[in-house]
TIVO-2410 file (N, C-alpha, C; in nm, 3 decimals):
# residues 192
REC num residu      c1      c2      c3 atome chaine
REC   1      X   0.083  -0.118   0.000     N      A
REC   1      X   0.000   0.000   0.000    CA      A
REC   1      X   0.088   0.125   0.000     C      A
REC   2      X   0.020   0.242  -0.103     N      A
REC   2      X   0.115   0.334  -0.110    CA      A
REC   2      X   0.104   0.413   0.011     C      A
REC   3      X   0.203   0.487   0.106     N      A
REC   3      X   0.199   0.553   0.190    CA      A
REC   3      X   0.218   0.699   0.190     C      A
REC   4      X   0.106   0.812   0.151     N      A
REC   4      X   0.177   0.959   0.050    CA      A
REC   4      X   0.256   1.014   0.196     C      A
REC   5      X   0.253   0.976   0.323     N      A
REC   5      X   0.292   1.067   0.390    CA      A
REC   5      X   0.425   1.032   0.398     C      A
REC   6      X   0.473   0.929   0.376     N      A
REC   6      X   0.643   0.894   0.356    CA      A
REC   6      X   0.739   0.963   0.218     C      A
REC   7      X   0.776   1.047   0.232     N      A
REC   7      X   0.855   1.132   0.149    CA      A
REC   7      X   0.936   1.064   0.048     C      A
REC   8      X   0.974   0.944   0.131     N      A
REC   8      X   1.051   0.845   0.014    CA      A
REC   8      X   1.009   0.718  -0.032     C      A
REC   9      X   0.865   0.772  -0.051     N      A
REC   9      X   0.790   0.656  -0.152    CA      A
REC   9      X   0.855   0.718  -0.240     C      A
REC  10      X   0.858   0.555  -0.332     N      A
REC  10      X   0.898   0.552  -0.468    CA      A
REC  10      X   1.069   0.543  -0.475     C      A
REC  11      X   1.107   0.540  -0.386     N      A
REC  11      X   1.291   0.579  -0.382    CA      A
REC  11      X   1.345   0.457  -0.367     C      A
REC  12      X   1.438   0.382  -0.427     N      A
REC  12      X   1.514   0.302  -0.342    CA      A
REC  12      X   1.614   0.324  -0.279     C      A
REC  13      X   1.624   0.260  -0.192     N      A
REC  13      X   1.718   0.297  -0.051    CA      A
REC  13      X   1.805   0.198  -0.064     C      A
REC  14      X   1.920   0.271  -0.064     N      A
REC  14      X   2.082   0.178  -0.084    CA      A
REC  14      X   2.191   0.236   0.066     C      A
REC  15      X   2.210   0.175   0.160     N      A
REC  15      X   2.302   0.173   0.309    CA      A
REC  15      X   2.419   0.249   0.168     C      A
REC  16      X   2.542   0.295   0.265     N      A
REC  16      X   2.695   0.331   0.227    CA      A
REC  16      X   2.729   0.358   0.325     C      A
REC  17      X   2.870   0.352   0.295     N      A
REC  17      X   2.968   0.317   0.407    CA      A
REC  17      X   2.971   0.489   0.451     C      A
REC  18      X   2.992   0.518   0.591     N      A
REC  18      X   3.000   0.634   0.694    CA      A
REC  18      X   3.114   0.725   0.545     C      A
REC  19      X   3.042   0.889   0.556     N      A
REC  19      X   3.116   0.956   0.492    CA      A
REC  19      X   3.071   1.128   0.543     C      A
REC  20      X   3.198   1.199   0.554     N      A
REC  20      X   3.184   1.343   0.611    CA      A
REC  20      X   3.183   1.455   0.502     C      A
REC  21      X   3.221   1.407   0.342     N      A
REC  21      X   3.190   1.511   0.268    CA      A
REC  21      X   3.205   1.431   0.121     C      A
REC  22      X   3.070   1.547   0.102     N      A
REC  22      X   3.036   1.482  -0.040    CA      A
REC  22      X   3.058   1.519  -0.163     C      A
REC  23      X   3.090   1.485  -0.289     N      A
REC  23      X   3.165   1.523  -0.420    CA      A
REC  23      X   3.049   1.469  -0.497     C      A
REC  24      X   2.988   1.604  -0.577     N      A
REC  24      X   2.902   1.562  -0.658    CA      A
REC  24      X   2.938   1.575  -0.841     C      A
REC  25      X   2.890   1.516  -0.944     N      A
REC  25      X   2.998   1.520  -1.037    CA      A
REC  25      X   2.892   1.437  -1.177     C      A
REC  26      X   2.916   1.507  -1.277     N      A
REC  26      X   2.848   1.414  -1.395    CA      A
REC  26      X   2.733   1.516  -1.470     C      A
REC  27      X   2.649   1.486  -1.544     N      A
REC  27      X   2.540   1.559  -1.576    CA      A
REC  27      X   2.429   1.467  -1.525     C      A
REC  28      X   2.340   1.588  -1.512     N      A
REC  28      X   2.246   1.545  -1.410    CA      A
REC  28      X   2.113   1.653  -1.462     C      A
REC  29      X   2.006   1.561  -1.426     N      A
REC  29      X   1.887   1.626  -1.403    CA      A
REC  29      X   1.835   1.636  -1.286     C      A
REC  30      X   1.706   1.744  -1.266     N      A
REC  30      X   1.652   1.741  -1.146    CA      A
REC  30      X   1.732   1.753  -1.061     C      A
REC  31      X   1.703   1.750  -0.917     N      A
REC  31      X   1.778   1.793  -0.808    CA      A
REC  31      X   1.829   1.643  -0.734     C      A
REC  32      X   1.942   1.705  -0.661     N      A
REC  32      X   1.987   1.595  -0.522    CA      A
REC  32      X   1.950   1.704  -0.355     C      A
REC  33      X   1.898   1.645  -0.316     N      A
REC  33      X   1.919   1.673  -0.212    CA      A
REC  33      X   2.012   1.591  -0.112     C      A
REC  34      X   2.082   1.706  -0.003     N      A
REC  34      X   2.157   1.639   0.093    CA      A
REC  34      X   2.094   1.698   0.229     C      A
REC  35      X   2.062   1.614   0.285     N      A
REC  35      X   1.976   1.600   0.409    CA      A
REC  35      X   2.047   1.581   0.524     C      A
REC  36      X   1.984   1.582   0.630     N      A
REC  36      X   2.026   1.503   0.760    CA      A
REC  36      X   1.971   1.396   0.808     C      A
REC  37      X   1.984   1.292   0.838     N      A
REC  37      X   1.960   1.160   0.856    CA      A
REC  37      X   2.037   1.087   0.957     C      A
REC  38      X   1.957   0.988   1.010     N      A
REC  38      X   2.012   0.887   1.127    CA      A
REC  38      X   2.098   0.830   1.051     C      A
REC  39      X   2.096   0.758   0.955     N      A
REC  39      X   2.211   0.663   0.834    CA      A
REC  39      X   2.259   0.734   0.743     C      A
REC  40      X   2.347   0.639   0.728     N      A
REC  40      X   2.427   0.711   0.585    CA      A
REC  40      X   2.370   0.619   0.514     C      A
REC  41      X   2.307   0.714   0.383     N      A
REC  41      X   2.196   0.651   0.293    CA      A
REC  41      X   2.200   0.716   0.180     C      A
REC  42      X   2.172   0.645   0.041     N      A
REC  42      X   2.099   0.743  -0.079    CA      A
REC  42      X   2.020   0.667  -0.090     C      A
REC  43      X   1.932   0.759  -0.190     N      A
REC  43      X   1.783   0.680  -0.198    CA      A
REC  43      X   1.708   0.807  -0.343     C      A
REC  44      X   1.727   0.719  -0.441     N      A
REC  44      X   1.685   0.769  -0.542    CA      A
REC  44      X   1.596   0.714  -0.653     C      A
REC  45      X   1.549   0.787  -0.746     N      A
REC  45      X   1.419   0.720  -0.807    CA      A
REC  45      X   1.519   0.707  -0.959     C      A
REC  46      X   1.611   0.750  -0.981     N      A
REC  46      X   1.692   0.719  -1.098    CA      A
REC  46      X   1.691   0.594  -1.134     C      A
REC  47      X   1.737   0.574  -1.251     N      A
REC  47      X   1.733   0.408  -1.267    CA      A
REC  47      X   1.926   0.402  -1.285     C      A
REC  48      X   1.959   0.292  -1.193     N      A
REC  48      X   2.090   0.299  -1.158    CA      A
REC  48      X   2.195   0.306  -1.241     C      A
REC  49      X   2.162   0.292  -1.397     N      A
REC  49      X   2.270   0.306  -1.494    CA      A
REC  49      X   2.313   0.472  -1.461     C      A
REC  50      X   2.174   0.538  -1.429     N      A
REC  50      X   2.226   0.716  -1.409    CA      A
REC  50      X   2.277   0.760  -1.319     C      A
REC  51      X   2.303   0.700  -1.183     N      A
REC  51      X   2.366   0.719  -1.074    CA      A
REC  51      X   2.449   0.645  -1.057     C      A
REC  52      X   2.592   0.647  -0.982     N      A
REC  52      X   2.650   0.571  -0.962    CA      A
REC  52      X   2.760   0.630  -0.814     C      A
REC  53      X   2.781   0.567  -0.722     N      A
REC  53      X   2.817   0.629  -0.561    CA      A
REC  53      X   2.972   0.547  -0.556     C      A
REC  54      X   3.048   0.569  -0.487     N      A
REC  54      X   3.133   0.532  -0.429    CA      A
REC  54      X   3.245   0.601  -0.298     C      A
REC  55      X   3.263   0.554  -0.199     N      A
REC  55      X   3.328   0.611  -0.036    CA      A
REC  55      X   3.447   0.568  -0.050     C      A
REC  56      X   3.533   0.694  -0.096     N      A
REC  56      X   3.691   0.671  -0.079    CA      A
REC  56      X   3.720   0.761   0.028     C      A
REC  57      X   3.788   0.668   0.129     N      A
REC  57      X   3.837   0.750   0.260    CA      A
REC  57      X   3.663   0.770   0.292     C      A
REC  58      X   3.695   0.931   0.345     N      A
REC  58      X   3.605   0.978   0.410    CA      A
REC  58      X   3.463   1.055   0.334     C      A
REC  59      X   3.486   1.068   0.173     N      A
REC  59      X   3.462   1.099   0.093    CA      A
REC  59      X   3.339   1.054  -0.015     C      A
REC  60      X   3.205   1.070   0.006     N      A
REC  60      X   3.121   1.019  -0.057    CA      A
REC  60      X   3.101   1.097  -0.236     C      A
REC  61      X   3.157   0.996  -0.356     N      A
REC  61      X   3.146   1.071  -0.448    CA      A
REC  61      X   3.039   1.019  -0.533     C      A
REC  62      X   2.916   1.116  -0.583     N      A
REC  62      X   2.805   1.061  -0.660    CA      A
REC  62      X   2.828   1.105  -0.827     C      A
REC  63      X   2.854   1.005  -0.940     N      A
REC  63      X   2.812   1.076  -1.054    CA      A
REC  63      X   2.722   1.056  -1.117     C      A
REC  64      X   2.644   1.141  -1.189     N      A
REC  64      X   2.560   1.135  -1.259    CA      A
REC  64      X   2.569   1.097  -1.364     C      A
REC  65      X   2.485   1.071  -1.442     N      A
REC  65      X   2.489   0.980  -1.610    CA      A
REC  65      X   2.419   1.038  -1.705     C      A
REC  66      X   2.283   1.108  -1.616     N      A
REC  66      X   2.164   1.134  -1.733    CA      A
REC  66      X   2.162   1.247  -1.771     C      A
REC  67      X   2.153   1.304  -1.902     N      A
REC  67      X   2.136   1.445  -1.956    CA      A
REC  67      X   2.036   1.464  -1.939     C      A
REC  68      X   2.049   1.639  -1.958     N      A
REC  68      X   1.941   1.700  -1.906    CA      A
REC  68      X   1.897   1.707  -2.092     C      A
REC  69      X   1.739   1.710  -2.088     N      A
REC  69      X   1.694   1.692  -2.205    CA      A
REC  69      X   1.722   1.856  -2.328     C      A
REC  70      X   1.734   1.788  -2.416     N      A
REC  70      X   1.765   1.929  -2.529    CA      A
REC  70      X   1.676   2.054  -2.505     C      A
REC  71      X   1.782   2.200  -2.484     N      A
REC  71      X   1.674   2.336  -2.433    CA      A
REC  71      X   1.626   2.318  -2.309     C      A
REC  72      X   1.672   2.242  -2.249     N      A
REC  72      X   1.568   2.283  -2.080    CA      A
REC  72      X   1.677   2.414  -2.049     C      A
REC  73      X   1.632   2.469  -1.949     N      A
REC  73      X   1.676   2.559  -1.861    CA      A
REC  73      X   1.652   2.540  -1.712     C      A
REC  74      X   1.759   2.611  -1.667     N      A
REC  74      X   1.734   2.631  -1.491    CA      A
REC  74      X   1.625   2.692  -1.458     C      A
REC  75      X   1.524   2.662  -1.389     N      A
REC  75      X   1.431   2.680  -1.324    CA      A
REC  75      X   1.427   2.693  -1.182     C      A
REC  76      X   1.385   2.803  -1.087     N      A
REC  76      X   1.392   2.835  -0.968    CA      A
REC  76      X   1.328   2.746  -0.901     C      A
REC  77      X   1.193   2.683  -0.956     N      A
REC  77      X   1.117   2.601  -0.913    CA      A
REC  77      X   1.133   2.474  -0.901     C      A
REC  78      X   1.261   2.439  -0.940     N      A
REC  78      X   1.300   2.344  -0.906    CA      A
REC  78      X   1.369   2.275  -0.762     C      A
REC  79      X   1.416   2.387  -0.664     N      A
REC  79      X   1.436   2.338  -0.536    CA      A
REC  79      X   1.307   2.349  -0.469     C      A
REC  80      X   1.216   2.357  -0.482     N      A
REC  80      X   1.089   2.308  -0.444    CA      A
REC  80      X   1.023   2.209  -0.497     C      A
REC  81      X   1.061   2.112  -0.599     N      A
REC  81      X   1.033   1.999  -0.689    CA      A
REC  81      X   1.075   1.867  -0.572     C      A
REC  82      X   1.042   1.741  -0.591     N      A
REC  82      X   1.045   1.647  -0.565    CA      A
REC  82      X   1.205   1.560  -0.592     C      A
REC  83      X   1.329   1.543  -0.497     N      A
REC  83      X   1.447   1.517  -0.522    CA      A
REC  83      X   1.477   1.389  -0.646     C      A
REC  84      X   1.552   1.362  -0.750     N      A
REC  84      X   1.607   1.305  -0.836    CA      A
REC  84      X   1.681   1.205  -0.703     C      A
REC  85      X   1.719   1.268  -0.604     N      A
REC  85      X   1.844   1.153  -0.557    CA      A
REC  85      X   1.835   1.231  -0.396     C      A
REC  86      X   1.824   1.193  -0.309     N      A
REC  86      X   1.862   1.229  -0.149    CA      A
REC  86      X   1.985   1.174  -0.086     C      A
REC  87      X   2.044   1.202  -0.068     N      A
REC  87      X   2.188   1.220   0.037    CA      A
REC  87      X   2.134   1.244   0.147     C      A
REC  88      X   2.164   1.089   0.265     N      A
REC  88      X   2.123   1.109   0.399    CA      A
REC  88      X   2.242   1.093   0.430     C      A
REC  89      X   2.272   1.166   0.548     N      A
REC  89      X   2.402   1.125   0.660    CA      A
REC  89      X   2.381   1.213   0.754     C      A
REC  90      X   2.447   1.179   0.879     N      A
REC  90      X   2.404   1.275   0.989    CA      A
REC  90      X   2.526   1.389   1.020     C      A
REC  91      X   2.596   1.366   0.953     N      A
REC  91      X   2.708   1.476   0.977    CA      A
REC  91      X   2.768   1.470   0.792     C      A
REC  92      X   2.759   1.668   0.757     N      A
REC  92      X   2.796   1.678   0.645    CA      A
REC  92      X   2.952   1.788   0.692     C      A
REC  93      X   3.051   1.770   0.617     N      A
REC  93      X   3.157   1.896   0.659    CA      A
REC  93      X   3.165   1.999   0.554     C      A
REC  94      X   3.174   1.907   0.409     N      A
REC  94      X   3.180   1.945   0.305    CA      A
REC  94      X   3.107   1.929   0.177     C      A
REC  95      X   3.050   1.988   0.085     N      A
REC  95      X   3.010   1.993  -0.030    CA      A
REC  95      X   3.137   2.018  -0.153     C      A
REC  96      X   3.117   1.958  -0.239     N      A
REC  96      X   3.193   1.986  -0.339    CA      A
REC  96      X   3.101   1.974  -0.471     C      A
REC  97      X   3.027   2.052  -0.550     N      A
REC  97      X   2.958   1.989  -0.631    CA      A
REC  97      X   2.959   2.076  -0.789     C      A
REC  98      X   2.995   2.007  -0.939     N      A
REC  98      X   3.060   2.057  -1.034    CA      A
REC  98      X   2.923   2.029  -1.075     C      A
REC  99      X   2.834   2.141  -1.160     N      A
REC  99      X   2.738   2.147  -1.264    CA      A
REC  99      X   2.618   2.114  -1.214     C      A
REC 100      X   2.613   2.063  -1.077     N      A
REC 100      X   2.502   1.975  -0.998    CA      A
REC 100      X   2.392   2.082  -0.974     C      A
REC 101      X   2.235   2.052  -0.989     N      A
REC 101      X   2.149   2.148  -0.885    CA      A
REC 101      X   2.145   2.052  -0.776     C      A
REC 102      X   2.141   2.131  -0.638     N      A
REC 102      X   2.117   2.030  -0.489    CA      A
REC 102      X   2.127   2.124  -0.437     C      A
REC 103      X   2.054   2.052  -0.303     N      A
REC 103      X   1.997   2.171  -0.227    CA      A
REC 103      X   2.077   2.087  -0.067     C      A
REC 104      X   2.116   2.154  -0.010     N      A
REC 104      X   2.178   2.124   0.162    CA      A
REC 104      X   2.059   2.185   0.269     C      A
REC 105      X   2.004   2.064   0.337     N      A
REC 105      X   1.908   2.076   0.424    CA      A
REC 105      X   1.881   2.011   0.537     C      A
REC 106      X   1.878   2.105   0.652     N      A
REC 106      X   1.903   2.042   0.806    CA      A
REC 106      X   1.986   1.997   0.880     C      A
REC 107      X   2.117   2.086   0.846     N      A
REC 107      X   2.231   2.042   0.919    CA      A
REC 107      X   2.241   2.124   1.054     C      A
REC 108      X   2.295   2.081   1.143     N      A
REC 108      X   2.325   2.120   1.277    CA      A
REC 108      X   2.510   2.112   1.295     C      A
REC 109      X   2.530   2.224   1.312     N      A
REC 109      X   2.705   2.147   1.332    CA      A
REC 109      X   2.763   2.309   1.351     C      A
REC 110      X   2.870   2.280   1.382     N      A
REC 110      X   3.013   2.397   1.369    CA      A
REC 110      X   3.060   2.445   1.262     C      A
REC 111      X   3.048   2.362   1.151     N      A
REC 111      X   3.164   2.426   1.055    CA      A
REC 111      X   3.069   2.346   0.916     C      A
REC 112      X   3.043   2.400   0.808     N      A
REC 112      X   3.011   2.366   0.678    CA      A
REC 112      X   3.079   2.486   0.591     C      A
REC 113      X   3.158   2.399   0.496     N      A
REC 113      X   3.232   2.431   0.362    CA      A
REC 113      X   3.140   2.353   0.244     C      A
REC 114      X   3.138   2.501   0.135     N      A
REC 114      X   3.073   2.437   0.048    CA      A
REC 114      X   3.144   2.526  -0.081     C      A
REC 115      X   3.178   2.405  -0.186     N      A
REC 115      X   3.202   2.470  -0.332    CA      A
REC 115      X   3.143   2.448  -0.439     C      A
REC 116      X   3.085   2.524  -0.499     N      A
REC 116      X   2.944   2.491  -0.632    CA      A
REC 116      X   3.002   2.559  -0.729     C      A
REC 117      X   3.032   2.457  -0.823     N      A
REC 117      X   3.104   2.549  -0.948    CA      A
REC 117      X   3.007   2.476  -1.070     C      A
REC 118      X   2.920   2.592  -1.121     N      A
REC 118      X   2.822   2.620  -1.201    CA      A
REC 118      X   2.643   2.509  -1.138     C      A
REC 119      X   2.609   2.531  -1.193     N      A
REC 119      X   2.469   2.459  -1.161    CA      A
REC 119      X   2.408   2.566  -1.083     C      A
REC 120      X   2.340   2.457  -0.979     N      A
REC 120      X   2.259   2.555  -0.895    CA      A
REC 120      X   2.237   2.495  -0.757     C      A
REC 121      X   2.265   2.577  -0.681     N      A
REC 121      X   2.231   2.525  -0.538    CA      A
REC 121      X   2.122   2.605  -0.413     C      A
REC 122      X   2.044   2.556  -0.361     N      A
REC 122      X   1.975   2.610  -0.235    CA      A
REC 122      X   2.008   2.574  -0.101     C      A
REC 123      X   2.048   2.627   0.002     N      A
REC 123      X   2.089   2.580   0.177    CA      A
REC 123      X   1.938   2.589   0.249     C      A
REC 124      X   1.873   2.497   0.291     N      A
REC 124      X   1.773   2.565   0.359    CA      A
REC 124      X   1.762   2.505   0.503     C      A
REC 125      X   1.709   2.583   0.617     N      A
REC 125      X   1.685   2.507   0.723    CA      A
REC 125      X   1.771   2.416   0.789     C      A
REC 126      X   1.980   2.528   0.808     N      A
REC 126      X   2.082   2.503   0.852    CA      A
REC 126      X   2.125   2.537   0.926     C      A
REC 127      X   2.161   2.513   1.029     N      A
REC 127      X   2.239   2.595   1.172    CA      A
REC 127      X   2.351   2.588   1.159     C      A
REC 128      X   2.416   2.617   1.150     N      A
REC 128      X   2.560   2.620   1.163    CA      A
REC 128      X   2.645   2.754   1.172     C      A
REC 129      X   2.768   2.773   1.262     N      A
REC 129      X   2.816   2.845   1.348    CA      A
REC 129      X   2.928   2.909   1.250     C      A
REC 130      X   3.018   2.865   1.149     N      A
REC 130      X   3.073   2.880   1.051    CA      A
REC 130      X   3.083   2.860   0.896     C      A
REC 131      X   2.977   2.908   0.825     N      A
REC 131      X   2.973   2.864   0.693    CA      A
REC 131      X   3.075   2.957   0.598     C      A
REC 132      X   3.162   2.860   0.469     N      A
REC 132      X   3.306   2.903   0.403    CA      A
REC 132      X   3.221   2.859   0.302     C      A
REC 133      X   3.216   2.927   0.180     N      A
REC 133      X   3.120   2.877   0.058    CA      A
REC 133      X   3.196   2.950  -0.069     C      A
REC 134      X   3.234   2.941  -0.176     N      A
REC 134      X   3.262   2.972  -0.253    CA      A
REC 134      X   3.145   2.933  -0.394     C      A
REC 135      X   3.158   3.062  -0.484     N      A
REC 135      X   3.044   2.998  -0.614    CA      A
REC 135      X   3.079   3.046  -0.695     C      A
REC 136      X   3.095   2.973  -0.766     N      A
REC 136      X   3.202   3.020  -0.922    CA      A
REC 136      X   3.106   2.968  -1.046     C      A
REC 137      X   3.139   2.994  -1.161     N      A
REC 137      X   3.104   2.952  -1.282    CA      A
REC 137      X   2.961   2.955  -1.341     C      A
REC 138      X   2.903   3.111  -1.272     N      A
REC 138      X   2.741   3.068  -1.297    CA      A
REC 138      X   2.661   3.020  -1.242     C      A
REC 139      X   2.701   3.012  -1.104     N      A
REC 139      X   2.617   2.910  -0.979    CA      A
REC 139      X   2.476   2.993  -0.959     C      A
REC 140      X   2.405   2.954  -0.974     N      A
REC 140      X   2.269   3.027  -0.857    CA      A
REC 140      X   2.282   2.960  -0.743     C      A
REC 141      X   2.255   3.097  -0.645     N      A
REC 141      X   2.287   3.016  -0.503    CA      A
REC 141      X   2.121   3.098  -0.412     C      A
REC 142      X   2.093   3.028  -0.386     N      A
REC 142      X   1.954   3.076  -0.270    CA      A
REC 142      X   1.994   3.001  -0.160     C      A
REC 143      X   1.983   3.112  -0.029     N      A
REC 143      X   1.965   3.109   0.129    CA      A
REC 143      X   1.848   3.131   0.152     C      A
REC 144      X   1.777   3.021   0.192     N      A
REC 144      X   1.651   3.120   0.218    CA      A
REC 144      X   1.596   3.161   0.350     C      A
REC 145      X   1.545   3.160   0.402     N      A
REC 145      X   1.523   3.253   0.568    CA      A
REC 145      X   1.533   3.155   0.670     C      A
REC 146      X   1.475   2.988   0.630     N      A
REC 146      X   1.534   2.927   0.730    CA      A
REC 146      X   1.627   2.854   0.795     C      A
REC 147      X   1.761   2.931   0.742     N      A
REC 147      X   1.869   2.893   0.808    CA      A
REC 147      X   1.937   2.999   0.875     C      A
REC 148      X   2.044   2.952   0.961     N      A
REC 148      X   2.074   3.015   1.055    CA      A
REC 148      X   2.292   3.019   1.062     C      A
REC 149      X   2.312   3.099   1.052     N      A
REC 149      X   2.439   3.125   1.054    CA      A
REC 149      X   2.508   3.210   1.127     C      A
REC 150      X   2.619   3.181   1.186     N      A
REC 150      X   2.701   3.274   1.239    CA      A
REC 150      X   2.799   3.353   1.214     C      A
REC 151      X   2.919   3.285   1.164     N      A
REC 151      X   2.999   3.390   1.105    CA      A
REC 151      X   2.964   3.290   0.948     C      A
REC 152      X   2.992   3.404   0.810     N      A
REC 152      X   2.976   3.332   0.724    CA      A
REC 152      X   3.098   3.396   0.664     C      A
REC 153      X   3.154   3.339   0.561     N      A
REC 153      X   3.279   3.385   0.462    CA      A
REC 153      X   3.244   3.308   0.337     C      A
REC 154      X   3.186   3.428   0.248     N      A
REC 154      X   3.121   3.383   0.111    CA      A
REC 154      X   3.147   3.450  -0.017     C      A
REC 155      X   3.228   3.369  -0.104     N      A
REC 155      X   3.310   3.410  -0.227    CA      A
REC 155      X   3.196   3.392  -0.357     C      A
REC 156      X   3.192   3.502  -0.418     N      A
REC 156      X   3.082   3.483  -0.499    CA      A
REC 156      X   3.175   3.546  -0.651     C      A
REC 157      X   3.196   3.438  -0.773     N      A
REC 157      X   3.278   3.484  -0.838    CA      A
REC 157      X   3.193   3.407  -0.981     C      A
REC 158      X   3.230   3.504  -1.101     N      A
REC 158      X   3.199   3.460  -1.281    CA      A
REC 158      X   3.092   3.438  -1.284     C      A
REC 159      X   2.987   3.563  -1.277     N      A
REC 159      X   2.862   3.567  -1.323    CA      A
REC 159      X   2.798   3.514  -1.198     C      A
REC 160      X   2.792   3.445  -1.113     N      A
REC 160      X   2.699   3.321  -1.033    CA      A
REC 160      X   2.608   3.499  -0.966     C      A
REC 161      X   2.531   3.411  -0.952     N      A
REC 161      X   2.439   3.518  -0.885    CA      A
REC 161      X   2.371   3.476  -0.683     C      A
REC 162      X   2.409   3.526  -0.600     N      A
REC 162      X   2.403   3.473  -0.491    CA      A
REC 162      X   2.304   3.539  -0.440     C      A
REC 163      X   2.186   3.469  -0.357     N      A
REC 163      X   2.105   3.570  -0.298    CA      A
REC 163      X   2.050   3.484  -0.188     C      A
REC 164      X   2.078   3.584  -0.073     N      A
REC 164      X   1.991   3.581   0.039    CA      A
REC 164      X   1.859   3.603   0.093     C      A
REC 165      X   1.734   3.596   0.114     N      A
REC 165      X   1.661   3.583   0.185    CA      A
REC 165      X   1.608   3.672   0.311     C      A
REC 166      X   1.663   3.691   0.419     N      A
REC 166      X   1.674   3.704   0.495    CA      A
REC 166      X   1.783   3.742   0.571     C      A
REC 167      X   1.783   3.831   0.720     N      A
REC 167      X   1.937   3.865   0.769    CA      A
REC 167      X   1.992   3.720   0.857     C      A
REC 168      X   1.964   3.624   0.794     N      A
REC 168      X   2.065   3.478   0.882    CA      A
REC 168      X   2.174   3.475   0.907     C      A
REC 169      X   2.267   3.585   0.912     N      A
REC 169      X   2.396   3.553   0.958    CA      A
REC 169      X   2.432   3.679   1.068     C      A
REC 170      X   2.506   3.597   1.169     N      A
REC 170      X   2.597   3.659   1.251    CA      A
REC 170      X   2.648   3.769   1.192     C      A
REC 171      X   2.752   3.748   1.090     N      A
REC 171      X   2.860   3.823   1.066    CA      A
REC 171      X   2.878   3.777   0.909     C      A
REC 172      X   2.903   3.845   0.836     N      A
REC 172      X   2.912   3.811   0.678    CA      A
REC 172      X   3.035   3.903   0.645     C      A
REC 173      X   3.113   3.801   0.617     N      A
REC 173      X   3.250   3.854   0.500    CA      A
REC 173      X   3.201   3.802   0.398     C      A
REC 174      X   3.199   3.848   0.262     N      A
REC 174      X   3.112   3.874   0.136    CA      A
REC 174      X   3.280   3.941   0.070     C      A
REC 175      X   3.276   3.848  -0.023     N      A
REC 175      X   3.379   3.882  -0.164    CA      A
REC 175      X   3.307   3.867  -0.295     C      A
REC 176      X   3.276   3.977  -0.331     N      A
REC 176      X   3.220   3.971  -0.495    CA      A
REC 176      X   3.273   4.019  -0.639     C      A
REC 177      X   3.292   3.928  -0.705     N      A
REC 177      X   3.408   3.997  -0.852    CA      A
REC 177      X   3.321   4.063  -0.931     C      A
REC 178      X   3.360   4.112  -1.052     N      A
REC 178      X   3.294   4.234  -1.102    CA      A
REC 178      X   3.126   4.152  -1.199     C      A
REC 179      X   3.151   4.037  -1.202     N      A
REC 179      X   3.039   3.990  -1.284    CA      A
REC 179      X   2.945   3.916  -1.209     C      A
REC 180      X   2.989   3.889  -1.081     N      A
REC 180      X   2.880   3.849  -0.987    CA      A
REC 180      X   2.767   3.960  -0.963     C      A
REC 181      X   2.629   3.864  -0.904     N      A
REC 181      X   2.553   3.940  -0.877    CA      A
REC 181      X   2.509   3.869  -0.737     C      A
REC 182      X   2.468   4.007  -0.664     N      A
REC 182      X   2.430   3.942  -0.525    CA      A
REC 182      X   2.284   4.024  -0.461     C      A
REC 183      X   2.223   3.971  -0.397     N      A
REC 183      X   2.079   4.035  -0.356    CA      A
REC 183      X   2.037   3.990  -0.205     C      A
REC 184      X   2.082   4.107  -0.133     N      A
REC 184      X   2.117   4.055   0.018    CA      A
REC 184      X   1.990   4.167   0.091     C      A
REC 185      X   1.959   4.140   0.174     N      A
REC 185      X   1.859   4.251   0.266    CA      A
REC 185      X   1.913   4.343   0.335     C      A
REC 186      X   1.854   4.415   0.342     N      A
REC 186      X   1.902   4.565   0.394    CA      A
REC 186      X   2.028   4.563   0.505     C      A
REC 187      X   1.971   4.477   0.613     N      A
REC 187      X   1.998   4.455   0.752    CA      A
REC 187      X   2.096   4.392   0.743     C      A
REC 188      X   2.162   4.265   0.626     N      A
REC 188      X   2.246   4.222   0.603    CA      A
REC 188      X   2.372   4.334   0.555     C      A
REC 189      X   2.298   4.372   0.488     N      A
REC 189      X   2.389   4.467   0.408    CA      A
REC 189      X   2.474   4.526   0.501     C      A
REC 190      X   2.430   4.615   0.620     N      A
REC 190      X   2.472   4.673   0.721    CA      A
REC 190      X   2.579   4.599   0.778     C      A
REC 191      X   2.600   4.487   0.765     N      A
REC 191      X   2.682   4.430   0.868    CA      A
REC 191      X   2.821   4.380   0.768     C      A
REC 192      X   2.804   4.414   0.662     N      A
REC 192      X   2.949   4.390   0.558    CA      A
REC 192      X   3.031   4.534   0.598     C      A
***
């Protein structure tokens, strides 16, 4: 019997070995989300020729297989869409993710580093005390109001366009090159 209130109907769920940061990589459709979770888990509706995982060291790396279909475009509405692939683990340190859209959601911790070079990424509904983020190559990046930050140090470089939400941070060191674009709130603003 189908169950709609379980989020990961329809997903299969594959265990992996314990990992603290994740490398995302390949062409890809639709989104990944990386979550917080009791296990270290993915669980995706892909059909497995398009995904493929492997844990070197400490290091969870996912690539993708499937193109995105001829003329699509990035769509905002897509980190509100239904995940291509979920990343569970209960402790994330790092993101690393080349061309990927994914969204980082519900982490609790000290320290998150994240590097997104092109694609698109959303953080939502994160606590964390030190966020180091860099976005290069065209990234769209959305914060949106429910996360929570303390000191942040955020490199926004080659077109990517970064935008905040809300004033969620402690303290914001903000580096922007001449082709970035950034869209921060007033109150934020004040504190650069």
């Amino acid at each position: 019997m189908l169950d709609r209130k379980d989020p990961f109907t329809g997903y299969k769920g594959h265990s992996v070995e314990p990992f603290r940061y994740v490398k995302l990589q390949g062409q890809h459709f639709g989104i990944s989300e990386i979550s917080y979770g009791e296990d270290y888990e993915i669980k995706s509706i892909l059909d497995q020729k398009n995904v493929s995982w492997k844990v070197v060291n400490d290091t969870l790396i996912v690539k993708y297989d499937k193109e995105l279909p001829q003329g699509s475009r990035f769509n905002e509405n897509i980190f509100y869409s239904r995940p291509a692939v979920y990343i569970l683990t209960p402790k994330l340190d790092r993101l690393e993710s080349n061309e990927i859209i994914c969204k980082i959601k519900g982490f609790k911790g000290d320290k998150l580093q994240v590097k997104q070079h092109g694609g698109a990424i959303m953080l939502s509904e994160n606590q964390v005390t030190h966020l180091d983020a860099q976005f290069s190559a065209g990234t769209i990046v959305k914060l949106n109001g429910m996360n929570q930050f303390g000191k942040g140090k955020v490199v926004v470089m080659d077109s990517s366009n970064f935008q905040v939400d809300q004033d969620i941070f402690g303290s914001l060191d903000l580096e922007v090159s001449n082709s970035a674009h950034v869209n921060l709130p007033g109150s934020l603003l004040r504190k650069l």
